[in-house]
Each structure stands twice: as structure tokens, then as C-alpha cells.
MILUMKOL-679011 format. One record per residue (C-alpha): residue number from 1; residue in three letters; y, x, z. Coordinates in Angstrom, 3 decimals, always signed. Layout:
BEGIN
<dodren><k>NUM</k><r>Ala</r><yy>Y</yy><xx>X</xx><zz>Z</zz></dodren>
...
***
This chain:
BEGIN
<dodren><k>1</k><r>Unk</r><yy>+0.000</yy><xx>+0.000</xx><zz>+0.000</zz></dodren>
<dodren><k>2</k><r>Unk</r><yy>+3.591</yy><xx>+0.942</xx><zz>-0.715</zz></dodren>
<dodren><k>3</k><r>Unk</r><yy>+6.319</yy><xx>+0.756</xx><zz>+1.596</zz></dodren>
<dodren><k>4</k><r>Unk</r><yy>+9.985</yy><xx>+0.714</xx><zz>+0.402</zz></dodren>
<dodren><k>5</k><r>Unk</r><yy>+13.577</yy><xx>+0.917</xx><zz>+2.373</zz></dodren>
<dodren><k>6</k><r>Unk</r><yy>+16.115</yy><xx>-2.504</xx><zz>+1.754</zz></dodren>
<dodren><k>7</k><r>Unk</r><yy>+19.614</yy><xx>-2.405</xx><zz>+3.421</zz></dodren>
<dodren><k>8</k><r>Unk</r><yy>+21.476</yy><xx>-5.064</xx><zz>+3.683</zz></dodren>
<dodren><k>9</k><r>Unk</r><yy>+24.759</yy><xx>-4.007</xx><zz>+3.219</zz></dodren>
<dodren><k>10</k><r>Unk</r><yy>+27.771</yy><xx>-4.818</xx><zz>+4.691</zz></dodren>
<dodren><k>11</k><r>Unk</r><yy>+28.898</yy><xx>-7.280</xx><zz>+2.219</zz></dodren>
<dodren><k>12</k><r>Unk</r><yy>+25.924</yy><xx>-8.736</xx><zz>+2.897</zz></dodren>
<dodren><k>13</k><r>Unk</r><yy>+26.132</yy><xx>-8.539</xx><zz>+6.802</zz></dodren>
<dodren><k>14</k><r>Unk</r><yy>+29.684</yy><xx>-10.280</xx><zz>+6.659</zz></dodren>
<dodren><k>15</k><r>Unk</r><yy>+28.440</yy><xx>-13.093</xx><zz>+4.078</zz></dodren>
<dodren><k>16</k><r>Unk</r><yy>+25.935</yy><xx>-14.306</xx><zz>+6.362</zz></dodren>
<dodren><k>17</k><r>Unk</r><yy>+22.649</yy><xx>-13.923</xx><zz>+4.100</zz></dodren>
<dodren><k>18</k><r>Unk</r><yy>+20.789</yy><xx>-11.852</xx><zz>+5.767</zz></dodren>
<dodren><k>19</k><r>Unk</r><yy>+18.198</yy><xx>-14.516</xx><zz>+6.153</zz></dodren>
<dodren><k>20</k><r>Unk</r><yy>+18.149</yy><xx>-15.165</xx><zz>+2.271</zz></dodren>
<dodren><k>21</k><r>Unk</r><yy>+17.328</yy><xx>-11.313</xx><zz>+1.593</zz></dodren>
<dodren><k>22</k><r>Unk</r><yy>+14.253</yy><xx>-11.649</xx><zz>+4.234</zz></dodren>
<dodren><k>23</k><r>Unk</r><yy>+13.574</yy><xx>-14.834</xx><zz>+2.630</zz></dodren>
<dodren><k>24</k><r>Unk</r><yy>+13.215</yy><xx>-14.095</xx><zz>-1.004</zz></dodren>
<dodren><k>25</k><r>Unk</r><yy>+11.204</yy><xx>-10.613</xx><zz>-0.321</zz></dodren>
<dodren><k>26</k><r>Unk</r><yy>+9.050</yy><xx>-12.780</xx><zz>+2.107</zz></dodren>
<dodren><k>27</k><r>Unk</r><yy>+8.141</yy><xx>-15.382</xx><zz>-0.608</zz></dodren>
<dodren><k>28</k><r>Unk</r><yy>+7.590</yy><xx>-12.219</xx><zz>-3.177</zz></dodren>
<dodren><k>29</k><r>Unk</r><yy>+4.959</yy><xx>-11.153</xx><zz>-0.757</zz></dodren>
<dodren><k>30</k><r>Unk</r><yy>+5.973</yy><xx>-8.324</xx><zz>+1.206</zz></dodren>
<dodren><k>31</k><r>Unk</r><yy>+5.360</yy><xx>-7.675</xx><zz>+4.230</zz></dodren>
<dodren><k>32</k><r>Unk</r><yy>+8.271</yy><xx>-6.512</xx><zz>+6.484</zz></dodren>
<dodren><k>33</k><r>Unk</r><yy>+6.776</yy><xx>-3.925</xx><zz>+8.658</zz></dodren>
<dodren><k>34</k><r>Unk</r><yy>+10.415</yy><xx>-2.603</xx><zz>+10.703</zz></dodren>
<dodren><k>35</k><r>Unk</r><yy>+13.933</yy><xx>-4.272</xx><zz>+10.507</zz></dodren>
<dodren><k>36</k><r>Unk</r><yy>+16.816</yy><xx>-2.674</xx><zz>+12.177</zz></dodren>
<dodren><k>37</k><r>Unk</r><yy>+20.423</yy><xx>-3.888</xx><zz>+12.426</zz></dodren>
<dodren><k>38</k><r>Unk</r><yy>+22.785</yy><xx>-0.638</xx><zz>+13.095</zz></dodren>
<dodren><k>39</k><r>Unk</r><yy>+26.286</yy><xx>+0.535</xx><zz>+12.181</zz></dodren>
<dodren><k>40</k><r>Unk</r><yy>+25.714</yy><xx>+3.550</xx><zz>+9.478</zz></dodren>
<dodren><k>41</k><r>Unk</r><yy>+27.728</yy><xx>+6.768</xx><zz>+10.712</zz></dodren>
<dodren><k>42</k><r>Unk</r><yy>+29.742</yy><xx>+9.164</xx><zz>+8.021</zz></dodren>
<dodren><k>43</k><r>Unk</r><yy>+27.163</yy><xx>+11.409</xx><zz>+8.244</zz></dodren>
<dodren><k>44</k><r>Unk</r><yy>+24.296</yy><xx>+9.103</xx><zz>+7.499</zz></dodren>
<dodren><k>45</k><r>Unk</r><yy>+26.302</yy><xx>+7.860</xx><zz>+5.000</zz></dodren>
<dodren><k>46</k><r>Unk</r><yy>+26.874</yy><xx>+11.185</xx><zz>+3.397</zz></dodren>
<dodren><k>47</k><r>Unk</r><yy>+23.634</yy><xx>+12.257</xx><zz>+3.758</zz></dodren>
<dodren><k>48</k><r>Unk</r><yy>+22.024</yy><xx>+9.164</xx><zz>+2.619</zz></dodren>
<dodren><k>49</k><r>Unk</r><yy>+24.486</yy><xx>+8.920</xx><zz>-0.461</zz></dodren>
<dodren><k>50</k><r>Unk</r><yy>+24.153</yy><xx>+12.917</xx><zz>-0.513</zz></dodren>
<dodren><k>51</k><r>Unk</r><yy>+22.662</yy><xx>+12.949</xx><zz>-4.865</zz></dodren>
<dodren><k>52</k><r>Unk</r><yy>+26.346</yy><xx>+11.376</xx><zz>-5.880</zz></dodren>
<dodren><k>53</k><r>Unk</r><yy>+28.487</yy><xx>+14.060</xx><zz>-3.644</zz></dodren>
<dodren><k>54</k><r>Unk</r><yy>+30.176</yy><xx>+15.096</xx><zz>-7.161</zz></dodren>
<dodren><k>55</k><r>Unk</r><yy>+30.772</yy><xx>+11.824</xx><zz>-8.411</zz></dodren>
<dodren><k>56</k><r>Unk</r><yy>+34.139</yy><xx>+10.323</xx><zz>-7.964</zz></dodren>
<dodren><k>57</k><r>Unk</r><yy>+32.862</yy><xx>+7.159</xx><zz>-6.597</zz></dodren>
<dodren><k>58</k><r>Unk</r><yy>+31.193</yy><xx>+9.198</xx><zz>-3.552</zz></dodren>
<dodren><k>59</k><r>Unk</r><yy>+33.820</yy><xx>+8.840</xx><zz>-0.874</zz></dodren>
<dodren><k>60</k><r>Unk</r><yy>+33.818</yy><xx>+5.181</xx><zz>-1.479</zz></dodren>
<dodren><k>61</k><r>Unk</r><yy>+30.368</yy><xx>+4.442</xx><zz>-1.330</zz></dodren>
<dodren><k>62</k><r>Unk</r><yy>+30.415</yy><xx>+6.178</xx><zz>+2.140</zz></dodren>
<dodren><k>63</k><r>Unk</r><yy>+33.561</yy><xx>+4.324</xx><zz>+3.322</zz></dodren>
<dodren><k>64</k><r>Unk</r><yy>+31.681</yy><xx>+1.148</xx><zz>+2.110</zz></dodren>
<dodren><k>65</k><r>Unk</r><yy>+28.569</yy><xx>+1.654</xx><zz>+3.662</zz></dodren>
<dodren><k>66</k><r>Unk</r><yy>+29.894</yy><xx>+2.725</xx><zz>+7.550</zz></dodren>
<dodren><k>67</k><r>Unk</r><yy>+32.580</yy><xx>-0.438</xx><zz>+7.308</zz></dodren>
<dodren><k>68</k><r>Unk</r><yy>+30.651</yy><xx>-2.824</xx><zz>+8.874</zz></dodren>
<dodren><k>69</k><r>Unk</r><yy>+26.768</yy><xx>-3.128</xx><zz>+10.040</zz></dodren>
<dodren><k>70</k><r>Unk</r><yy>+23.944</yy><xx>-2.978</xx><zz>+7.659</zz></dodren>
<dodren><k>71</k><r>Unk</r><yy>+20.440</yy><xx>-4.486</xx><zz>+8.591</zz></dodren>
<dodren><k>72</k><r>Unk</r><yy>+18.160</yy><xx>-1.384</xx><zz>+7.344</zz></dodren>
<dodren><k>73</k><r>Unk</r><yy>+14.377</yy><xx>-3.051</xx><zz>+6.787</zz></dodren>
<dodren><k>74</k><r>Unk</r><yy>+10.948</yy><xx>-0.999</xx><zz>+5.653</zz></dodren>
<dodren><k>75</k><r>Unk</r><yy>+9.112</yy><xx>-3.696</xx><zz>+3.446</zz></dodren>
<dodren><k>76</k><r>Unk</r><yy>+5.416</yy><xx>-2.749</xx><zz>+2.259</zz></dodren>
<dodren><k>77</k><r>Unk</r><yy>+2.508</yy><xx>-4.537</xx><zz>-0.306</zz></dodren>
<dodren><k>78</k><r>Unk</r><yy>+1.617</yy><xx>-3.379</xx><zz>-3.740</zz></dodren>
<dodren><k>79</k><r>Unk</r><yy>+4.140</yy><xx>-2.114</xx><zz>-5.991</zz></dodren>
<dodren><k>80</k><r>Unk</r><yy>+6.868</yy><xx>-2.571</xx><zz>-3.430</zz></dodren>
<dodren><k>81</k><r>Unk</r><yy>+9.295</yy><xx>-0.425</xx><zz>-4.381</zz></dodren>
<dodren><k>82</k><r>Unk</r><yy>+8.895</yy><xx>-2.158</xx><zz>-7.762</zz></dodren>
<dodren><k>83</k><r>Unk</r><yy>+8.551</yy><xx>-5.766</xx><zz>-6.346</zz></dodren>
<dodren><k>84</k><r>Unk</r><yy>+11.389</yy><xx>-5.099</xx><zz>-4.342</zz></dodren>
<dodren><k>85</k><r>Unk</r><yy>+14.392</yy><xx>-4.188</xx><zz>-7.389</zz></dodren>
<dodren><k>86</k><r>Unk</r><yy>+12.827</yy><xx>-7.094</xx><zz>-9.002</zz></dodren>
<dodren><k>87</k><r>Unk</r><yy>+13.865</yy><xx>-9.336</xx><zz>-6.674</zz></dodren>
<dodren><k>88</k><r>Unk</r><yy>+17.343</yy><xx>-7.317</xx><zz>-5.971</zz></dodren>
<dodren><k>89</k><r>Unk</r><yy>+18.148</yy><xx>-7.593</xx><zz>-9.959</zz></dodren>
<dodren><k>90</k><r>Unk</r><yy>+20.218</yy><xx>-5.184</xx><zz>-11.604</zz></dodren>
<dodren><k>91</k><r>Unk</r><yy>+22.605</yy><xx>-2.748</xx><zz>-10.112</zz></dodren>
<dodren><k>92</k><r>Unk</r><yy>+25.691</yy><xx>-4.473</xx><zz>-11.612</zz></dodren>
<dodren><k>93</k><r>Unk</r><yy>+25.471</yy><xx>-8.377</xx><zz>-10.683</zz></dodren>
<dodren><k>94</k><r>Unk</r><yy>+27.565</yy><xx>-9.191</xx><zz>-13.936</zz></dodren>
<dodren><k>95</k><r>Unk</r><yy>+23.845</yy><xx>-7.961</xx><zz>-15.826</zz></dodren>
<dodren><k>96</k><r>Unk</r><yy>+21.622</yy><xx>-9.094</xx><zz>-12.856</zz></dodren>
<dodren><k>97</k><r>Unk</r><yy>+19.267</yy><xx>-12.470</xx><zz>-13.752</zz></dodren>
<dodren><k>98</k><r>Unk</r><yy>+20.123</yy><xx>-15.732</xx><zz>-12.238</zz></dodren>
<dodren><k>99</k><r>Unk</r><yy>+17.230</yy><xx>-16.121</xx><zz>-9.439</zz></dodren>
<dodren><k>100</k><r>Unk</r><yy>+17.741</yy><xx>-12.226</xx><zz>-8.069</zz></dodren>
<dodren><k>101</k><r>Unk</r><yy>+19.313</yy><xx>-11.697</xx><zz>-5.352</zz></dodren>
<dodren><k>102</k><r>Unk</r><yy>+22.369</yy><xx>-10.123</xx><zz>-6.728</zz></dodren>
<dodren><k>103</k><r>Unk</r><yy>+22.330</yy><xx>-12.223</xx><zz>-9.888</zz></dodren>
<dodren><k>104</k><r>Unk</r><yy>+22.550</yy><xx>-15.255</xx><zz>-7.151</zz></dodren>
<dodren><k>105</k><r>Unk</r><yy>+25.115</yy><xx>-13.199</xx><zz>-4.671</zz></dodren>
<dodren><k>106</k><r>Unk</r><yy>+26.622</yy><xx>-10.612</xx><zz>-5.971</zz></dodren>
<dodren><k>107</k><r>Unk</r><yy>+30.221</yy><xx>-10.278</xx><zz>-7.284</zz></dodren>
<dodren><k>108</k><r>Unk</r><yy>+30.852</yy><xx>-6.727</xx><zz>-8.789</zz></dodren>
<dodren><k>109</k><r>Unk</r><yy>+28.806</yy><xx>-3.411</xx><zz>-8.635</zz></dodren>
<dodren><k>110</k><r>Unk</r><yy>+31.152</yy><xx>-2.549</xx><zz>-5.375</zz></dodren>
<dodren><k>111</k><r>Unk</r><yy>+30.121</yy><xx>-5.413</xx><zz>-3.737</zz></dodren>
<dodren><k>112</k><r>Unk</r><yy>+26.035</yy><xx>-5.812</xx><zz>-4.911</zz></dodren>
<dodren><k>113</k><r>Unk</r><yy>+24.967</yy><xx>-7.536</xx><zz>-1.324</zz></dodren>
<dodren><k>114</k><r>Unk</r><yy>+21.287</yy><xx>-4.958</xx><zz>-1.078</zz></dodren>
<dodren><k>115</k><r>Unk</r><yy>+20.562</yy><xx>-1.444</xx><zz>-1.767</zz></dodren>
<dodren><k>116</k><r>Unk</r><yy>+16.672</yy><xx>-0.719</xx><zz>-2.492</zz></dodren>
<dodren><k>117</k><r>Unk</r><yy>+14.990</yy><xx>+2.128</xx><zz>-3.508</zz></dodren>
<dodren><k>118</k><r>Unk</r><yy>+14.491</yy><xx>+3.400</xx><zz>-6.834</zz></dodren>
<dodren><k>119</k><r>Unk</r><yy>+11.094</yy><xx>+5.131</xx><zz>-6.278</zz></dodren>
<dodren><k>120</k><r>Unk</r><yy>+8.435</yy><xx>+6.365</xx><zz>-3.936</zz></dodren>
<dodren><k>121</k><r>Unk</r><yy>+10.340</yy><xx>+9.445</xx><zz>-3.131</zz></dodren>
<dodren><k>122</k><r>Unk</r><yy>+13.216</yy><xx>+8.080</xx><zz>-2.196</zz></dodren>
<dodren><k>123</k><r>Unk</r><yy>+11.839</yy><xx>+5.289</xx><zz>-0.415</zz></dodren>
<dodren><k>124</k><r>Unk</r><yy>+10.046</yy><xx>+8.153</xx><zz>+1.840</zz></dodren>
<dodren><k>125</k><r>Unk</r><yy>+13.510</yy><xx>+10.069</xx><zz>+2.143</zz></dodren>
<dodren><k>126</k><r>Unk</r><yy>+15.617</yy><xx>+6.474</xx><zz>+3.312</zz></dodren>
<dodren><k>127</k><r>Unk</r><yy>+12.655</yy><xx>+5.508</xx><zz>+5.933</zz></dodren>
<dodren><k>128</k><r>Unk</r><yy>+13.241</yy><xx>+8.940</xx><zz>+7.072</zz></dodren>
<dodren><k>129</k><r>Unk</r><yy>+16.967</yy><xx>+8.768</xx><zz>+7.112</zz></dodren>
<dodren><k>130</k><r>Unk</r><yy>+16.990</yy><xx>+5.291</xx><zz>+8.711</zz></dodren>
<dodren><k>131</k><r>Unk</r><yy>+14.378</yy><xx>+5.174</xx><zz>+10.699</zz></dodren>
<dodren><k>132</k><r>Unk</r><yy>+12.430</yy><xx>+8.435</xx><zz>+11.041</zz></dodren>
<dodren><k>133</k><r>Unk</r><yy>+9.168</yy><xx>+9.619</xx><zz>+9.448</zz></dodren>
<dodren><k>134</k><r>Unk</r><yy>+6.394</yy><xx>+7.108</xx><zz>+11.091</zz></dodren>
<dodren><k>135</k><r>Unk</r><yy>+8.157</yy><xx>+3.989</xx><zz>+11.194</zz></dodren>
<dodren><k>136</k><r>Unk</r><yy>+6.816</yy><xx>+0.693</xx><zz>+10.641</zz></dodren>
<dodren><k>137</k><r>Unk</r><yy>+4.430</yy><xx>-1.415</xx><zz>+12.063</zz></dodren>
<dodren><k>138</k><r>Unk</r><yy>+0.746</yy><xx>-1.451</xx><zz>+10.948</zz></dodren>
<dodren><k>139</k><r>Unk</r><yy>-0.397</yy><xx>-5.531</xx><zz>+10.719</zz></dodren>
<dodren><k>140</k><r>Unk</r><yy>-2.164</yy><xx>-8.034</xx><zz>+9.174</zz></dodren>
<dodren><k>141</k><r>Unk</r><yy>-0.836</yy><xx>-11.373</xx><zz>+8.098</zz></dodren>
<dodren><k>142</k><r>Unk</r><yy>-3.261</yy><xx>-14.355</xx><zz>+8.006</zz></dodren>
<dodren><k>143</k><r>Unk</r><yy>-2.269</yy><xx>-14.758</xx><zz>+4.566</zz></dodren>
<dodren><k>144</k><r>Unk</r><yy>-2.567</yy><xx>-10.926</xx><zz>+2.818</zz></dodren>
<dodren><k>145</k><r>Unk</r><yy>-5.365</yy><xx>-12.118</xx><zz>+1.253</zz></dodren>
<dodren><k>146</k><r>Unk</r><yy>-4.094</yy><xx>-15.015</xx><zz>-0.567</zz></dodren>
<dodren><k>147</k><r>Unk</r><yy>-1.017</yy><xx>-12.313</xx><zz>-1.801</zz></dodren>
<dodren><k>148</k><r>Unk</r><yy>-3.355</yy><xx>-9.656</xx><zz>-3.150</zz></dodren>
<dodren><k>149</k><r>Unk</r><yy>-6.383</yy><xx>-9.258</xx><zz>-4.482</zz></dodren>
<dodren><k>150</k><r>Unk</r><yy>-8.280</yy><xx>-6.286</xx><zz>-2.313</zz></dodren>
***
């Protein structure tokens, strides 16, 4: 099984859907295996945002993400990390599908409501980051089998 990082963001946070994000990645089929709500420091921030340093976006992206809380989450099932942007939609919500998350939410790339990660690695680096290197619960629901074929 994969496990994958989701953050709520702040936008997110303010807007009140934090329930909708757990909602729609519950009825996808993941699992949510650790949920934390915290206030992201500068230097999380920076280190979490550390691949766009050079870009000239970077110091907004880490003003963004320490404004307000975030609720960090590990999710985990099959092809999480996949499952999981799926349900996000795209990056930008003005090319995101109507039914995703930030095709339903979102208003501008700035303000996309969920970050998720774009890959095994990187979910393993943002559980680190966020949570530390053996996070997450290990259970079973009463209904994993009707979600996956074993």
C-alpha cells in the first residue's frame, strides 16, 4: 500500500472545508492513517517548499503557507499518491475538472484549497517533514475489502 501527504491549506482552513477534503478522499477509498492540524513555521515552510528556492514565486508560497493553520493528513490505499491528485484536480483550478476538489473550490493557482504529492518520493520527504519518518497508524477498516481487491 501507498501512503501519500494532503495539506489542507490555509485557504482551505479559513473556508471551512476541511470536512469536504476528508470527505471526497474518504469516498475515493483511502484510508486516512494520521491527521494533524498545526501552524507551518518559516522554516518548514522553506524547507518544505525548498525545490522552488530560485523561483520568484518562492517567498510567497512560504508567506502563504505559515499565514494561517494547515491540517497536514498521511492518506494510504493503492495508488494513493495517484488517487489522491485525481481527486485534488489540476494545479491551476481555472484547468481543474468540475467534481475535483479544486475544480469545485478553488479560485486561482494562489489560492488552490490542497497541496498533495506528486510522487512516492516526495510523499516520503512531506511525511517526514510533517510528521516524522514512522507516522501513521497501521488499521483495518471493516470495509478494505469491498475497496480493493487483495
Amino acid at each position: 500500500m501507498e501512503r501519500t501527504f494532503v495539506a489542507v491549506k490555509p485557504d482551505g482552513v479559513q473556508r471551512g472545508i476541511i470536512g469536504e477534503v476528508i470527505t471526497r478522499l474518504e469516498r475515493r477509498g483511502l484510508k486516512l492513517v494520521a491527521i494533524s492540524m498545526m501552524q507551518v513555521s518559516d522554516s518548514l515552510a522553506r524547507e518544505h517548499y525548498g525545490e522552488h528556492v530560485e523561483r520568484p514565486f518562492f517567498a510567497g508560497l512560504v508567506s502563504f503557507i505559515s499565514s494561517a493553520p494547515i491540517v497536514a493528513m498521511i492518506w494510504e490505499g493503492e495508488n494513493a499518491v495517484a488517487l489522491a491528485r485525481q481527486t485534488m484536480g489540476a494545479t491551476n483550478p481555472a484547468n481543474a475538472a468540475p467534481g475535483t476538489i479544486r475544480g469545485d473550490f478553488g479560485i486561482n493557482i494562489g489560492r488552490n484549497i490542497v497541496h498533495g504529492s506528486d510522487s512516492l518520493a516526495a510523499a516520503e520527504r512531506e511525511i517526514g517533514l510533517f510528521f516524522g519518518p514512522s507516522a501513521g497508524l497501521d488499521y483495518t477498516r471493516s470495509n478494505d475489502v469491498w475497496i480493493t481487491e487483495s
